[in-house]
N, C-alpha and C positions, 0 to 999 in steps of 0.2 A: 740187835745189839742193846745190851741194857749198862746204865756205868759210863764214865770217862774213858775208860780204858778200852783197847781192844787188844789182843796177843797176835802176833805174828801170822800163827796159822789159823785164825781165826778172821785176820785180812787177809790171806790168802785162798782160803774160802770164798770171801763176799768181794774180790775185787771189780767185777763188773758193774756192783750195786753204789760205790763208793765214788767221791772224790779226792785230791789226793794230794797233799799240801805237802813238799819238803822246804824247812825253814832250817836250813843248814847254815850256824851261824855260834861263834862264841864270840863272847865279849873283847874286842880287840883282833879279832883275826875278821879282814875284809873276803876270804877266800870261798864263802859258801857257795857263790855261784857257781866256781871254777869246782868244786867239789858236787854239784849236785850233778855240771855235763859229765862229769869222773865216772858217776855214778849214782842211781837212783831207785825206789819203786818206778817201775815201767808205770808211764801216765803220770805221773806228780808235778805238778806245778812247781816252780822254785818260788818261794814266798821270801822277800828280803825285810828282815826285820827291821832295820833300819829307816827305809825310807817308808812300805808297808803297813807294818804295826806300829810305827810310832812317829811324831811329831820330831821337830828340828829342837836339839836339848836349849835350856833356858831356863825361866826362873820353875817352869814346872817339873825340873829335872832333867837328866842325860836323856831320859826315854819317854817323855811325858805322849800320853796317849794321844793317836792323830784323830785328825778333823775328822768326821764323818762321811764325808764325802772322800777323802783319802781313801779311805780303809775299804767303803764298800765297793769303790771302784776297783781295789785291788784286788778285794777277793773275786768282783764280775771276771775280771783278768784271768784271774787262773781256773774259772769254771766252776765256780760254787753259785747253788744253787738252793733256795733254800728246802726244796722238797725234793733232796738228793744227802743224806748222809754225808759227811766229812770225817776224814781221817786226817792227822797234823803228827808229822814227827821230826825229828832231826839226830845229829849226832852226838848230842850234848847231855844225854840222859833225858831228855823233854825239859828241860829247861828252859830250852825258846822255846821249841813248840805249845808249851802250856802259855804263853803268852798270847800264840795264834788262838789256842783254845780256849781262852778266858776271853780273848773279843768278838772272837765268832758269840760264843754263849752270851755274853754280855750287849751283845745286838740282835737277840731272839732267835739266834738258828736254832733248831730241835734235836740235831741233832749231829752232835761233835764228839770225835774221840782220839784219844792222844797213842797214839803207837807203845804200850808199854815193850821197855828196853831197847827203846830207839832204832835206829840205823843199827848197831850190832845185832840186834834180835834178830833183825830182820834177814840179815844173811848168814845167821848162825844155825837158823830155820830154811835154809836153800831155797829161801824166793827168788827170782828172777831179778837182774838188775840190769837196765834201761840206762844208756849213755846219750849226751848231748841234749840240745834245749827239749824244749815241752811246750807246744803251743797248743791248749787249749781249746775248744767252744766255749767264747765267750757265757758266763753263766747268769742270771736274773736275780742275783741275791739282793736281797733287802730286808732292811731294819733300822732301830734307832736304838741307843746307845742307855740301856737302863733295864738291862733286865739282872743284873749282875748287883750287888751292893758293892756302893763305891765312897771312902771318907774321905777328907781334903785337908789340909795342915791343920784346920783352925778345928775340926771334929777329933783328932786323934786322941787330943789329952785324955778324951772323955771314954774314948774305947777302952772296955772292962779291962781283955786282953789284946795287947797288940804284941805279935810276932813276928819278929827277925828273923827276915831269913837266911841273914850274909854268913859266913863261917866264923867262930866263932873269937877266932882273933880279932879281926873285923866291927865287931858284937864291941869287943872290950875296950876296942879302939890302941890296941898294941902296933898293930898294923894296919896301914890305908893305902893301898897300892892306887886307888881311881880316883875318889874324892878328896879335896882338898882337904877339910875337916876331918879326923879321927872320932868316932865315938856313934853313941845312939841315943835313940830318941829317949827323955828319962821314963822310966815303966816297962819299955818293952822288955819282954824275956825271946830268949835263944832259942830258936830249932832250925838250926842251918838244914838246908833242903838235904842234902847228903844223906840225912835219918829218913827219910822219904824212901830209900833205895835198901835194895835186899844188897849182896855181895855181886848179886850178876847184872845191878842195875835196873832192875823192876822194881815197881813200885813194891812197898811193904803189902801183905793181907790190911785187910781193916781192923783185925782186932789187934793186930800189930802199933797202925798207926795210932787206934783212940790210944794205947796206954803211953806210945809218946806224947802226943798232945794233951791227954791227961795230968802229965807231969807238971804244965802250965798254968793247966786250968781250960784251957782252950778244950771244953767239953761242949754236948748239945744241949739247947739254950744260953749259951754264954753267948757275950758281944763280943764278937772275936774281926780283927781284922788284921794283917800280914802287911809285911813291908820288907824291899829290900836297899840293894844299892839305887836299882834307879826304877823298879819297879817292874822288870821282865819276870826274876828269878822268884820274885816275893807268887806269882800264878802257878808254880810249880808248891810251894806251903796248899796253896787256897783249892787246889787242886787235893791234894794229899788230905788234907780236911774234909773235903765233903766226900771222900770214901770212908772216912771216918764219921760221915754223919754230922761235921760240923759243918755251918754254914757260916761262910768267911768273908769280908768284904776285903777289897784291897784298897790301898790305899800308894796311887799310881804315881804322885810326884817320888816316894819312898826318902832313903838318907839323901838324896843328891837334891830334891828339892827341896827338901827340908832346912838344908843348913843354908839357901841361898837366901833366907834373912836372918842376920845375925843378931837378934835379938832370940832367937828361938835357944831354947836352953840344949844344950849336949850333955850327954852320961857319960863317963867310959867306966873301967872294970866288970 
C-alpha cells in the first residue's frame, strides 16, 4: 500500500495482512460503541476517541492530545502492531479516524491508512460486516510521540499559513455551537474539511486538493499548520495536505485551547 489512503476493495483484498481500528465517533453523540457491536469490518477493534486518542479537556483544549502511555496502551489493546499495517476508519467521513491516523504516524508507525469513504464505502462495496465486541491479540506497539510536526499557542502567530479547519460560519465566528468564544485565531484562512471530500465522501485526487490549498497558499515548502475546534478534525486538513504534497503540522490544543487564556487575541469575519 503506498498513500494515507486505502479503498474499500483494495482492504478487501489485503484483509489478512492488516489491522483494523473502528473509531466510530462524532462530536457529541456517545454512541460509537453501541454502533461498532451494530456493526463493523469483521476483526476491527472499537477505538474510542475520547478516552484513547485524547486527554481529559482543560486548558489544552476539549481534546488535548493523551499521555503516552495512554495512547500506546490503547493501541496494545486493540492489536496494533508495529510491523503489521493499520487501517483506521469510521462513519464520520474519517474525521475521527484521521485523528487515529495522525497519532499512530506521529508515534513512528510505518505504516497507517485511513479507510477513504468510511464506513459507507465500505458496505456500498459489499464487504462483510461483523457484529458485537472484538477482542483482539494483544499487540507490541511502540513509539514516542515526534514524528509528526506539532505547534503550541505561543508558535502559531509565526505559522506562515495556519488553517481552519471548522466550517465556515464557525471560521467568522457567526455561529459557535461548542466553544464558548466565537471567532478565530487572527491570520488564519478557511478550508473547512468538507472541500477535502468529492460528493460521495472520498477524498479529493491530489491535483484537486493542491489547487484548494493553493488558494491559501498552503503550497510545498510553505509553513503550513491546521487547526480546528479542538484539534480532532483540524488531522483530517493535515491529512488532505500531504496528498497534496504539503507538509502540515497541527496544532493540537486548536480554537478550544486557544481561547482558554484570555489575553490571546480573537478574529471573527
Amino acid at each position: 500500500m503506498t498513500g494515507p489512503l486505502i479503498t474499500a476493495s483494495e482492504l478487501q483484498a489485503r484483509m489478512p495482512e492488516v489491522t483494523l481500528l473502528d473509531v466510530r465517533h462524532r462530536l457529541g453523540d456517545p454512541t460509537g460503541r453501541e454502533q461498532h457491536q451494530a456493526g463493523h469490518v469483521p476483526g476491527a477493534a472499537y477505538v474510542d476517541l475520547d478516552l484513547d486518542l485524547a486527554a481529559p479537556p482543560g486548558e489544552g483544549g476539549r481534546h488535548p492530545l493523551p499521555e503516552p502511555d495512554v495512547f500506546v496502551e490503547a493501541m496494545r489493546r486493540a492489536g496494533v502492531r508495529n510491523d503489521r499495517p493499520v487501517v483506521v476508519y469510521d462513519d464520520w467521513s474519517g474525521h475521527a479516524a484521521a485523528r487515529a491516523w495522525w497519532l499512530l504516524r506521529h508515534y513512528g508507525h510505518p505504516d497507517v491508512r485511513l479507510l477513504d469513504g468510511a464506513w459507507p464505502a465500505w458496505v456500498a462495496a459489499g464487504g462483510a460486516v461483523g457484529t458485537g465486541p472484538v477482542r483482539p491479540v494483544p499487540g507490541d506497539f511502540a513509539g514516542t510521540p515526534d514524528a509528526m510536526p506539532v505547534v503550541d499557542a505561543d508558535e502559531v502567530p509565526a505559522v506562515s499559513v495556519l488553517v481552519d479547519a471548522r466550517a465556515p460560519e464557525r471560521f467568522r465566528g457567526e455561529v459557535e455551537p461548542i466553544d464558548p468564544v466565537a471567532g478565530h485565531i487572527p491570520g488564519a484562512v478557511n478550508v473547512p474539511t468538507e472541500r477535502n471530500l468529492d460528493d460521495h465522501g472520498h477524498f479529493r485526487d491530489p491535483h484537486e486538493l493542491r489547487e484548494v490549498y493553493a488558494e491559501v497558499g498552503a503550497v510545498p515548502g510553505a509553513e503550513v499548520a491546521a487547526y480546528c475546534g479542538s484539534g480532532v478534525t483540524a488531522a483530517h486538513d493535515v491529512l488532505a495536505l500531504e496528498l497534496a504534497g504539503v507538509r502540515a503540522a497541527l496544532y493540537p490544543g486548536s480554537w478550544s485551547g486557544w481561547i482558554t487564556d484570555p489575553e490571546r487575541p480573537v478574529e471573527t469575519g
